[in-house]
C-alpha angles and dihedrals in degrees: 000000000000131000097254090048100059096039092045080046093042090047085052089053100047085048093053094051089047096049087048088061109041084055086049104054077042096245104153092191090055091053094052097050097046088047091052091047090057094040087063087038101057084035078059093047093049090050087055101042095247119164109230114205098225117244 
């Protein structure tokens, strides 16, 4: 695995996680943000040919 491919995979996770949390602590904004966020990041993915484990 390149470079690009384990930081872009690392970056989705950390989104996730993130995402996890703001809905979590119930702060819509957060959650938009961070939705939004992974939305650009598996569009980035897709692009790249990067295989996204679902979650």
């Amino acid at each position: 695995m390149d470079a690009f491919t384990a930081g872009l995979l690392q970056r989705i996770k950390s989104t996730e996680h993130d995402l996890h949390r703001a809905r979590e602590a119930g702060d819509d904004f957060l959650a938009e943000v961070e939705e939004a966020e992974l939305d650009d990041l598996r569009r980035l993915a897709q692009e790249h040919g990067v295989q996204v484990a679902a979650s």
